[in-house]
PyMOL commands that place a pseudoatom at each C-alpha (Angstrom):
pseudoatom trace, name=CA, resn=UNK, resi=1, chain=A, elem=C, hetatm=0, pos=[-33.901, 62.453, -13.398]
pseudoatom trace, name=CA, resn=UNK, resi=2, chain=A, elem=C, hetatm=0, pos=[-32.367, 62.827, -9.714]
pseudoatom trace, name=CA, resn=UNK, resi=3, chain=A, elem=C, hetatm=0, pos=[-28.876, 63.222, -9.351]
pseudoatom trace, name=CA, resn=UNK, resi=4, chain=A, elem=C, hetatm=0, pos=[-27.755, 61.579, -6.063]
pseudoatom trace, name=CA, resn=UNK, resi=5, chain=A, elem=C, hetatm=0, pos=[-25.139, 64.398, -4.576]
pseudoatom trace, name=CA, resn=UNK, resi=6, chain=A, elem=C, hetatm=0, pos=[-24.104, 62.038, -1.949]
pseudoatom trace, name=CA, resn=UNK, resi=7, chain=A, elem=C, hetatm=0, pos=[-22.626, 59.486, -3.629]
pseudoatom trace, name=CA, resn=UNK, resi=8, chain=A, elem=C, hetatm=0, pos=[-21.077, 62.098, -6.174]
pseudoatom trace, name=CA, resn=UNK, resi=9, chain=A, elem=C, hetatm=0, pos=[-19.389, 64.329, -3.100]
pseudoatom trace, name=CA, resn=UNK, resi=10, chain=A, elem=C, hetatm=0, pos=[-17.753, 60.800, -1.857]
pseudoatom trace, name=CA, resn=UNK, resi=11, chain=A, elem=C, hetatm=0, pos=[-16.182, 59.965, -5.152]
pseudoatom trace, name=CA, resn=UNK, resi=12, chain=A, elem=C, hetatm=0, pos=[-14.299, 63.632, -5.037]
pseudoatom trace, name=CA, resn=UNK, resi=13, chain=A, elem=C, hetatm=0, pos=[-10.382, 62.733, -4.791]
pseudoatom trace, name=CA, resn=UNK, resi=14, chain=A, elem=C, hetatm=0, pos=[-10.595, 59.691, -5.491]
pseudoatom trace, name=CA, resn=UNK, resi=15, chain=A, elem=C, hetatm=0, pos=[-7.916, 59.863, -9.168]
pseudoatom trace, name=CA, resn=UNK, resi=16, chain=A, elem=C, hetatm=0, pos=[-6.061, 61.612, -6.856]
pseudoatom trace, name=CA, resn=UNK, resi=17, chain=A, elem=C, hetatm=0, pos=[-5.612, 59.353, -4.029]
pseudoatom trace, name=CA, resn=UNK, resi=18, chain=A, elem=C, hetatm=0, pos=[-4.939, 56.370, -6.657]
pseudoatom trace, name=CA, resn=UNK, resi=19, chain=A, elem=C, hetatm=0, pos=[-2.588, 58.175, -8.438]
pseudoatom trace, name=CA, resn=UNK, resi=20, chain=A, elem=C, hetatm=0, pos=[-0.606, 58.791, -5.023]
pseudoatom trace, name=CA, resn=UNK, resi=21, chain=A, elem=C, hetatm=0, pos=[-0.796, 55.402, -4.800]
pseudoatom trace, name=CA, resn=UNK, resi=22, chain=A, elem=C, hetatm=0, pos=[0.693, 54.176, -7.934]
pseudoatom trace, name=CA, resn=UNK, resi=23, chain=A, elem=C, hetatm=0, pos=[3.435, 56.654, -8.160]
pseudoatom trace, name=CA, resn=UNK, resi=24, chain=A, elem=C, hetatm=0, pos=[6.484, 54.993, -6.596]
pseudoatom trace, name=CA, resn=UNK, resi=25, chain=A, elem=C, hetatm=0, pos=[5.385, 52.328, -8.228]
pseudoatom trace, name=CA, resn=UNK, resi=26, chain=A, elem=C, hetatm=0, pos=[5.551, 54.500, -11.537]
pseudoatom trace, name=CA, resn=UNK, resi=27, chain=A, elem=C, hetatm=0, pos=[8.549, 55.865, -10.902]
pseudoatom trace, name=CA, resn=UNK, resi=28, chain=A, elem=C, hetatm=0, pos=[10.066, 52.330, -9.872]
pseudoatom trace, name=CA, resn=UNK, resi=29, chain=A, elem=C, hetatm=0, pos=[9.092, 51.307, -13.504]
pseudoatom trace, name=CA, resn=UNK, resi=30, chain=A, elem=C, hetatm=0, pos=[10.376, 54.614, -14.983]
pseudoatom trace, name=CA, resn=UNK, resi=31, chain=A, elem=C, hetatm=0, pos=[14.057, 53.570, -13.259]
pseudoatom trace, name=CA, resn=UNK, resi=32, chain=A, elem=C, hetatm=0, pos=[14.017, 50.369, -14.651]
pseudoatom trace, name=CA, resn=UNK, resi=33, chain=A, elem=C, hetatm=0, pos=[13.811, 51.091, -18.112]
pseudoatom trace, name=CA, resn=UNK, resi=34, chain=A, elem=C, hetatm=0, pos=[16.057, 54.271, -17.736]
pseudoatom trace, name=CA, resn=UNK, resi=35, chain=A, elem=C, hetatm=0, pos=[18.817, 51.354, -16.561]
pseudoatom trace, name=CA, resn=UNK, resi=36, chain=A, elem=C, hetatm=0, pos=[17.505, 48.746, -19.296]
pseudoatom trace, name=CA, resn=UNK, resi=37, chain=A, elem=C, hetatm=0, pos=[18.261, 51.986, -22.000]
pseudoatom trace, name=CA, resn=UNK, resi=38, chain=A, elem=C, hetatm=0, pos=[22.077, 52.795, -20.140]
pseudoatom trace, name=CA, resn=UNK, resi=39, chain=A, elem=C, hetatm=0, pos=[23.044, 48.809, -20.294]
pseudoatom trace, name=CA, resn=UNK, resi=40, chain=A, elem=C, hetatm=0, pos=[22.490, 48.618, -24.071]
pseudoatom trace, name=CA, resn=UNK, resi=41, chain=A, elem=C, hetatm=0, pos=[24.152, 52.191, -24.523]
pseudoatom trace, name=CA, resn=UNK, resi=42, chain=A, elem=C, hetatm=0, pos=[26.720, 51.124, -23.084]
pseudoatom trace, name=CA, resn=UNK, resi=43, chain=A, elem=C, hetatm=0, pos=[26.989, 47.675, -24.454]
pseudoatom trace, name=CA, resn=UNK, resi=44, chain=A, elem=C, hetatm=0, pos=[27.087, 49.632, -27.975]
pseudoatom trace, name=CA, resn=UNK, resi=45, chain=A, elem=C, hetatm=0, pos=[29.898, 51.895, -26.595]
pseudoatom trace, name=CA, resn=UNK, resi=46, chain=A, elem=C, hetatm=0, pos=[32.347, 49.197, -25.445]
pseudoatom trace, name=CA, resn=UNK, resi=47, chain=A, elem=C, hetatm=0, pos=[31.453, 47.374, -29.284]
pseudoatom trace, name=CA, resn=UNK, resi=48, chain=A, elem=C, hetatm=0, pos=[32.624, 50.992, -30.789]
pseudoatom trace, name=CA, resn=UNK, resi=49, chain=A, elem=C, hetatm=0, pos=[35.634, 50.502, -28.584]
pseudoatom trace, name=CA, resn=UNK, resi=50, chain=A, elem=C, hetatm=0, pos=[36.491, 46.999, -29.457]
pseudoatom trace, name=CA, resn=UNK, resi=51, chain=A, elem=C, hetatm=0, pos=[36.365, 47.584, -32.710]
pseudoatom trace, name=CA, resn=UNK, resi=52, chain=A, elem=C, hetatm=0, pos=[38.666, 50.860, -32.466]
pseudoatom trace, name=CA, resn=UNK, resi=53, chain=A, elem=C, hetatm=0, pos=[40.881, 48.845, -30.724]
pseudoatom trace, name=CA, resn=UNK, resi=54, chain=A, elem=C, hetatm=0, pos=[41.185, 46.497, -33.500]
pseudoatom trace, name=CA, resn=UNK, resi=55, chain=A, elem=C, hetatm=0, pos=[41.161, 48.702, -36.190]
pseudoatom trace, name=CA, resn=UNK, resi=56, chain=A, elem=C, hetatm=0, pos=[44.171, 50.297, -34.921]
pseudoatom trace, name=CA, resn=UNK, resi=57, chain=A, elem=C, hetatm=0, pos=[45.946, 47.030, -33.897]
pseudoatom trace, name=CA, resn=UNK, resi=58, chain=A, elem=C, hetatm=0, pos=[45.007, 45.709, -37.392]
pseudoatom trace, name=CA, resn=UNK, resi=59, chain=A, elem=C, hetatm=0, pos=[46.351, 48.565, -39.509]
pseudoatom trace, name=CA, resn=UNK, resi=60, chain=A, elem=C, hetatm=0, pos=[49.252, 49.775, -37.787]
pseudoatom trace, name=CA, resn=UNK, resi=61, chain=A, elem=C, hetatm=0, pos=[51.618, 47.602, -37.998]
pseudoatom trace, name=CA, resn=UNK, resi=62, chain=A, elem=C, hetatm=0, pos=[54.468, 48.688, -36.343]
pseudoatom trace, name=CA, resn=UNK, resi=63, chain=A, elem=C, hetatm=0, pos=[55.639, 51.845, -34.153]
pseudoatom trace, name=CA, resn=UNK, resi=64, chain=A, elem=C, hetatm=0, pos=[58.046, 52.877, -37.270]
pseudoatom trace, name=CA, resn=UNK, resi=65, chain=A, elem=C, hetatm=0, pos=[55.282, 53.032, -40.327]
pseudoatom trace, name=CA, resn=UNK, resi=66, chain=A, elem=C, hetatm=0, pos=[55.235, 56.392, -41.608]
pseudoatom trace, name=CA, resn=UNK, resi=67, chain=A, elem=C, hetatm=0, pos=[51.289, 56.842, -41.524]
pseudoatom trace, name=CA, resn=UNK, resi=68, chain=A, elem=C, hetatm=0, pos=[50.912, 55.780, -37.797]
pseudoatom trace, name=CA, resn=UNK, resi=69, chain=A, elem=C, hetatm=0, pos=[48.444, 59.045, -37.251]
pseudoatom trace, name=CA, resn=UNK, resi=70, chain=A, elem=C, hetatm=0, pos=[46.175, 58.752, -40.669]
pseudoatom trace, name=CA, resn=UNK, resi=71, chain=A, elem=C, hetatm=0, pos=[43.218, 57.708, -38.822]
pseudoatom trace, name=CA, resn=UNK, resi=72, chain=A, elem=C, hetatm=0, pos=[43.408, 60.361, -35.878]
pseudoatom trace, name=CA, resn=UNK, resi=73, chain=A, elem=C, hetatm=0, pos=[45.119, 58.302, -33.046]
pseudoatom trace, name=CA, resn=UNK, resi=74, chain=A, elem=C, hetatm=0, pos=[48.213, 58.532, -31.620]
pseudoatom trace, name=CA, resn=UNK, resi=75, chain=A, elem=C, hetatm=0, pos=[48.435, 55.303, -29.674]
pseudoatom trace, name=CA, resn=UNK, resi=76, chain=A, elem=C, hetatm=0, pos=[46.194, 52.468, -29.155]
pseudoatom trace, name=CA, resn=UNK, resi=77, chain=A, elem=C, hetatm=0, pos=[44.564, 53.828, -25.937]
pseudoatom trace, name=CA, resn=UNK, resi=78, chain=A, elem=C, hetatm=0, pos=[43.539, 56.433, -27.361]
pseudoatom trace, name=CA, resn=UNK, resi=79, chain=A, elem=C, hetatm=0, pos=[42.055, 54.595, -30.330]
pseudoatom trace, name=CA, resn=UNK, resi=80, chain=A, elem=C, hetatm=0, pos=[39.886, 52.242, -27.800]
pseudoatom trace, name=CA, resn=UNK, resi=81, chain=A, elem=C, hetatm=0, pos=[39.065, 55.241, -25.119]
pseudoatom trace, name=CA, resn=UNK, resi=82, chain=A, elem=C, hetatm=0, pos=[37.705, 57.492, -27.815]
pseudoatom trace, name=CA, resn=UNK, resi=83, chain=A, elem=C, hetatm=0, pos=[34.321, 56.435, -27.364]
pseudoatom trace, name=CA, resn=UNK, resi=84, chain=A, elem=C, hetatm=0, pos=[34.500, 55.782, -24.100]
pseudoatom trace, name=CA, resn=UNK, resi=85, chain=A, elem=C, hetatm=0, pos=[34.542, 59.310, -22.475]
pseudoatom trace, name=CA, resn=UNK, resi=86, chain=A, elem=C, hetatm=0, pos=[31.251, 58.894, -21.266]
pseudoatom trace, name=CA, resn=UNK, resi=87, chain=A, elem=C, hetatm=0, pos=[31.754, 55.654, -19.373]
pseudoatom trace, name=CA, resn=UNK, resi=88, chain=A, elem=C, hetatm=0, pos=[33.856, 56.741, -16.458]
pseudoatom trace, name=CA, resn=UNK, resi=89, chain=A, elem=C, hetatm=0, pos=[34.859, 59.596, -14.538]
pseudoatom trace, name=CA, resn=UNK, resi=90, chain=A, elem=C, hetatm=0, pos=[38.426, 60.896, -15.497]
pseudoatom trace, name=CA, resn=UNK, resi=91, chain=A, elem=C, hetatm=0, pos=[39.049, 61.700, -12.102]
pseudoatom trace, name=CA, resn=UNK, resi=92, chain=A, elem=C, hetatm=0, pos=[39.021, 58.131, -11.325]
pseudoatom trace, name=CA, resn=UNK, resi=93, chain=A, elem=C, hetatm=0, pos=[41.213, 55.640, -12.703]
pseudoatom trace, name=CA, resn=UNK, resi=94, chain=A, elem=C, hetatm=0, pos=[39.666, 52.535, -11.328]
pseudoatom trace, name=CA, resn=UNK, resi=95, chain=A, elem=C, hetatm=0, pos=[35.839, 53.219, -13.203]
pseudoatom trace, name=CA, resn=UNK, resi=96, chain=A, elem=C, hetatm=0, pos=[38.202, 53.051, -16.732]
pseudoatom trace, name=CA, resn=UNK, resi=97, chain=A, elem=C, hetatm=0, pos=[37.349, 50.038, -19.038]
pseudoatom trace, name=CA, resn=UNK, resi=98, chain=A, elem=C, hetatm=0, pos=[40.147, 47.518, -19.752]
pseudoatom trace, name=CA, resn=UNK, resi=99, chain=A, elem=C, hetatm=0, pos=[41.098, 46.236, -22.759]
pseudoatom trace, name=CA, resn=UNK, resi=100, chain=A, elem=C, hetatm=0, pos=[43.735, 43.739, -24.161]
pseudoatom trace, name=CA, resn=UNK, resi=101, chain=A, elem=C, hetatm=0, pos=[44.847, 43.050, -27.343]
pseudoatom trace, name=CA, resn=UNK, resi=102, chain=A, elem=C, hetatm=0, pos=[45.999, 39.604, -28.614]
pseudoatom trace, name=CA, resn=UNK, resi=103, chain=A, elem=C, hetatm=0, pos=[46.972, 38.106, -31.989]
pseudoatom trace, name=CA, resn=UNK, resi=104, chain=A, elem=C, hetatm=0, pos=[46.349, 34.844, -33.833]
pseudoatom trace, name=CA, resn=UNK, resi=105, chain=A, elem=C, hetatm=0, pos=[47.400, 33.467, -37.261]
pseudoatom trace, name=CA, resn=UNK, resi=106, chain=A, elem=C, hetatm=0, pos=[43.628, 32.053, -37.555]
pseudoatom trace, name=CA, resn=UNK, resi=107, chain=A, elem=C, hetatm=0, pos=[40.567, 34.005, -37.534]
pseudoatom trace, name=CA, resn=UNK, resi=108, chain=A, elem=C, hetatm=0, pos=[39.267, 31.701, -34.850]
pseudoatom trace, name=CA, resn=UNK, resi=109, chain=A, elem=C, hetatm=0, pos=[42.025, 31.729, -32.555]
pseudoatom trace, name=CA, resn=UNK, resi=110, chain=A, elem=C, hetatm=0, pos=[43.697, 31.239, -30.204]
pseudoatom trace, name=CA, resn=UNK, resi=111, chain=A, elem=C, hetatm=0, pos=[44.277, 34.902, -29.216]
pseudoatom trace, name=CA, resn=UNK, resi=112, chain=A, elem=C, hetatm=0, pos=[47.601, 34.085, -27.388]
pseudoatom trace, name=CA, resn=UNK, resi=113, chain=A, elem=C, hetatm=0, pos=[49.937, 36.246, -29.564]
pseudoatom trace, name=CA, resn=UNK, resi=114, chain=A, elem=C, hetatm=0, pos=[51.557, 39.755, -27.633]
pseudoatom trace, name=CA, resn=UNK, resi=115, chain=A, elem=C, hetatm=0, pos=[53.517, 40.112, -30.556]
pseudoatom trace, name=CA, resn=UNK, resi=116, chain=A, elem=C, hetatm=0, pos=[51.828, 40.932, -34.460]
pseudoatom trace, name=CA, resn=UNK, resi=117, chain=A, elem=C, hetatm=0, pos=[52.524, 37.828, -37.192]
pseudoatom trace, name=CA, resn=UNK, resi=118, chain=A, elem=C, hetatm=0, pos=[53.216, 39.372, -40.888]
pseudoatom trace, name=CA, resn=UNK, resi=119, chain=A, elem=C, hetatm=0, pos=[49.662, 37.531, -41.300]
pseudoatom trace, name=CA, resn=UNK, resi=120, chain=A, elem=C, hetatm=0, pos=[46.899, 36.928, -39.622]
pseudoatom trace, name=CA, resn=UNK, resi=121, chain=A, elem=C, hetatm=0, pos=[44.193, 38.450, -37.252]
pseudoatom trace, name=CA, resn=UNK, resi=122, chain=A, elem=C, hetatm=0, pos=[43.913, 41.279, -34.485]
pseudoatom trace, name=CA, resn=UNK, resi=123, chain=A, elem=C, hetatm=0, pos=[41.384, 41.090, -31.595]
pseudoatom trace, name=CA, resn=UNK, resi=124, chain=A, elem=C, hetatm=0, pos=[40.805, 43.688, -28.602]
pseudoatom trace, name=CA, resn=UNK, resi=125, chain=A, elem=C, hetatm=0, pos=[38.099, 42.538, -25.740]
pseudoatom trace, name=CA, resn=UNK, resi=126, chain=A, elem=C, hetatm=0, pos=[37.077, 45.086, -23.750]
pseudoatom trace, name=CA, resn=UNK, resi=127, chain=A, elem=C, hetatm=0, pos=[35.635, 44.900, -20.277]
pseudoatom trace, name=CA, resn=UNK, resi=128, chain=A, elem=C, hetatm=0, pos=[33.767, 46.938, -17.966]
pseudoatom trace, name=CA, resn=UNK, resi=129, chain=A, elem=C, hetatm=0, pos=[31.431, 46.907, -15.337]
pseudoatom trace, name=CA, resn=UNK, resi=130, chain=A, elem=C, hetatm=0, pos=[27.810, 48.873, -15.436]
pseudoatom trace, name=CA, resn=UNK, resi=131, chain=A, elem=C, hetatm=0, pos=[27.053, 50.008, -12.343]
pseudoatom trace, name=CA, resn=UNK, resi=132, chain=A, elem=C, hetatm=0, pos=[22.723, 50.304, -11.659]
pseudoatom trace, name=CA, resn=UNK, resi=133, chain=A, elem=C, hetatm=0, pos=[20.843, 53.820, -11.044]
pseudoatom trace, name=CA, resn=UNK, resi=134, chain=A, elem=C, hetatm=0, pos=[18.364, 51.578, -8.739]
pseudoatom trace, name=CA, resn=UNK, resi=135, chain=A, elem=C, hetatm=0, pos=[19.353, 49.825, -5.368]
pseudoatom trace, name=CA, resn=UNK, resi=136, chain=A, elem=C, hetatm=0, pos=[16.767, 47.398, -5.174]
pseudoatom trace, name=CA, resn=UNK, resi=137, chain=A, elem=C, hetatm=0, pos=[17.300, 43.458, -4.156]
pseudoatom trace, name=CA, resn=UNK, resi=138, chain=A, elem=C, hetatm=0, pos=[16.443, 41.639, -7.081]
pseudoatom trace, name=CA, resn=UNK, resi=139, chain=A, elem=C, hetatm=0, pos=[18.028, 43.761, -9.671]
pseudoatom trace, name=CA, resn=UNK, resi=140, chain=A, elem=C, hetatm=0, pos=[21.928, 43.501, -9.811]
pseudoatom trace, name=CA, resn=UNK, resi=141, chain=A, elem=C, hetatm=0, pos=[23.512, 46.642, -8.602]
pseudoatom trace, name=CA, resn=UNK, resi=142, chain=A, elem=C, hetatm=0, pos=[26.607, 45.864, -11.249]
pseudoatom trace, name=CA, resn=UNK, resi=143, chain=A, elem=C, hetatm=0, pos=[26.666, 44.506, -14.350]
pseudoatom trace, name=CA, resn=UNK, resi=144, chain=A, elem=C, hetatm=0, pos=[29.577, 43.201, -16.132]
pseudoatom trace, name=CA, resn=UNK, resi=145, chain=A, elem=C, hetatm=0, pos=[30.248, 43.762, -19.854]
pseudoatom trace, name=CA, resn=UNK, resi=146, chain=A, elem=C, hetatm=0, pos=[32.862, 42.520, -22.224]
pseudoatom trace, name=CA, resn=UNK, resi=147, chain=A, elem=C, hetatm=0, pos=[32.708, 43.042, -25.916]
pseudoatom trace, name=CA, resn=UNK, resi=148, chain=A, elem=C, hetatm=0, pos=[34.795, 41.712, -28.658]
pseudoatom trace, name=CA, resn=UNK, resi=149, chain=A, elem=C, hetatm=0, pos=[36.749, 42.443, -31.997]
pseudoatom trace, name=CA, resn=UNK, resi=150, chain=A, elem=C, hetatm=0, pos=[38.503, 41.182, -34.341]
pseudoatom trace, name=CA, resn=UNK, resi=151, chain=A, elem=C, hetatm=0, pos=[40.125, 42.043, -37.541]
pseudoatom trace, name=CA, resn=UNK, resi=152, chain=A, elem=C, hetatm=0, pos=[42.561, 40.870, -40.403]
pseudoatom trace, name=CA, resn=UNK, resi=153, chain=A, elem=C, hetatm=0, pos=[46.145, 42.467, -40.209]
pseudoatom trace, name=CA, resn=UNK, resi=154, chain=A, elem=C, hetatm=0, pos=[46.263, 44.579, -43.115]
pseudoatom trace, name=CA, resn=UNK, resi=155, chain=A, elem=C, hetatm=0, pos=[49.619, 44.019, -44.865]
pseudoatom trace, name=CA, resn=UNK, resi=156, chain=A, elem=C, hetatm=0, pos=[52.888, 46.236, -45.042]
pseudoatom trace, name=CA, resn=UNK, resi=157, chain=A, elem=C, hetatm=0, pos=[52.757, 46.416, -48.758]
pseudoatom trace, name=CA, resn=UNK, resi=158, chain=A, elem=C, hetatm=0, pos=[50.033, 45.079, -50.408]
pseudoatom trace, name=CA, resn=UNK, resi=159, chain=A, elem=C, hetatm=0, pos=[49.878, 42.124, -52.697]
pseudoatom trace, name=CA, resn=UNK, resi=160, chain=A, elem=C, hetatm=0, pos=[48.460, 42.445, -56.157]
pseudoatom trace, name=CA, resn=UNK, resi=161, chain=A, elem=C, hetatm=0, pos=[47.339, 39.317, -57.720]
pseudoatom trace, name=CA, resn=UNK, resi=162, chain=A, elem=C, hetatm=0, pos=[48.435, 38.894, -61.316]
pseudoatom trace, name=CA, resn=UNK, resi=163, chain=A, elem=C, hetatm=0, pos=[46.588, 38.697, -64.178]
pseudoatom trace, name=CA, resn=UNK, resi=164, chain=A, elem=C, hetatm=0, pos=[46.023, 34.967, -65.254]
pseudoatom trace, name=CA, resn=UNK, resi=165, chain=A, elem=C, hetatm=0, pos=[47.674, 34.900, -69.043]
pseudoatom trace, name=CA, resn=UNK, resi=166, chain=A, elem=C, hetatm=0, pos=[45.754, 35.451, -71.751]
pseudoatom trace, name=CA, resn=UNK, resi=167, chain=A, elem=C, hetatm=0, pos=[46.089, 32.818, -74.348]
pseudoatom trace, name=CA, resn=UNK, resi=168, chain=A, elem=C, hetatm=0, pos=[45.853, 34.187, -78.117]
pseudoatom trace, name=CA, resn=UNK, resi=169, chain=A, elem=C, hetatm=0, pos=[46.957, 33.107, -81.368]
pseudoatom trace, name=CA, resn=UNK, resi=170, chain=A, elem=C, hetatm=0, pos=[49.639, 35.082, -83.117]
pseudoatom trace, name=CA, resn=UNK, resi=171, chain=A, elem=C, hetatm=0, pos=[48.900, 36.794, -86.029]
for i in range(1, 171): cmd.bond("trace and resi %d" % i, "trace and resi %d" % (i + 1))
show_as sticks, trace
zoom trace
C-alpha cells in the first residue's frame, strides 16, 4: 500500500487553524455560563439576606428586649448585609442592596405596617441589581433582583396552651 504524502503534508495544521477559529467563540460560551453561575449565586445570596432580615425583624421585638444580640446582630442592617459582603464594593455606597421591612397582621398581606403588631407577620424584600461580566447586545448588561421573606412575629412571652381536663371518676 502507497501512502499519498501530498495530500497528508496539506492536512498539517489544520486542528490548529480550526481551533483558532472556534476560540472566541469558546470563550464567548465560557462567559456566558460564568454570568448564568453569578446570577443564581447571587439570587441565593439576596434569599439568605431576606430571610436574615426577617428573622431579625420577626424575633426582636423591640429595641428594649434584653436578648437583642442572641443571634449575633446588633441591628437589622447588619442582620440583612451579613451575607451580602460579596455583592458590592464597600467603597461604594450606591452598588449596596436595599432592603425594607414591612409588617402585616395576615400572612398574605398587605405589607403596609412601619410599626410591629403584638401579632402577626414580618417581611424584608431585598433588591439589587446584577451587573453582566459580558458587553454583548443581546444579553442584558444589568439584571435586577428582588427576593422576599417573610416570617411570624415570635411573641414577647410565649403562650402555653393548657391541658384539656381530664375527666375521671372519683374513687
Amino acid at each position: 500500500m502507497l501512502i499519498n504524502r501530498s495530500r497528508q503534508k496539506t492536512r498539517r495544521g489544520a486542528a490548529t487553524v480550526e481551533l483558532a477559529i472556534l476560540t472566541p467563540f469558546l470563550f464567548f460560551l465560557f462567559l456566558l455560563a460564568i454570568d448564568y453561575a453569578r446570577v443564581f449565586y447571587f439570587a441565593v445570596t439576596l434569599q439568605n439576606c431576606a430571610r436574615n432580615g426577617a428573622y431579625y425583624a420577626s424575633n426582636y421585638p423591640n429595641a428594649n428586649y434584653i436578648y437583642n444580640d442572641i443571634y449575633g446582630y446588633k441591628t437589622l442592617d447588619e442582620a440583612v448585609m451579613s451575607d451580602a459582603a460579596s455583592m458590592y464594593d464597600p467603597a461604594d455606597v450606591s452598588t449596596k442592596p436595599t432592603y425594607t421591612v414591612q409588617y402585616s397582621t395576615s400572612q398574605t398581606g398587605p405589607f403596609t405596617l412601619t410599626t410591629e403588631p403584638a401579632e402577626g407577620f414580618a417581611q424584608c424584600k431585598v433588591q439589587w441589581t446584577f451587573k453582566s461580566l459580558t458587553r454583548f447586545p443581546w444579553i442584558p448588561a444589568s439584571v435586577p433582583l428582588t427576593r422576599t421573606s417573610t416570617m411570624r412575629i415570635a411573641p414577647v412571652l410565649p403562650k402555653f396552651a393548657t391541658p384539656a381536663p381530664t375527666g375521671g371518676s372519683g374513687s
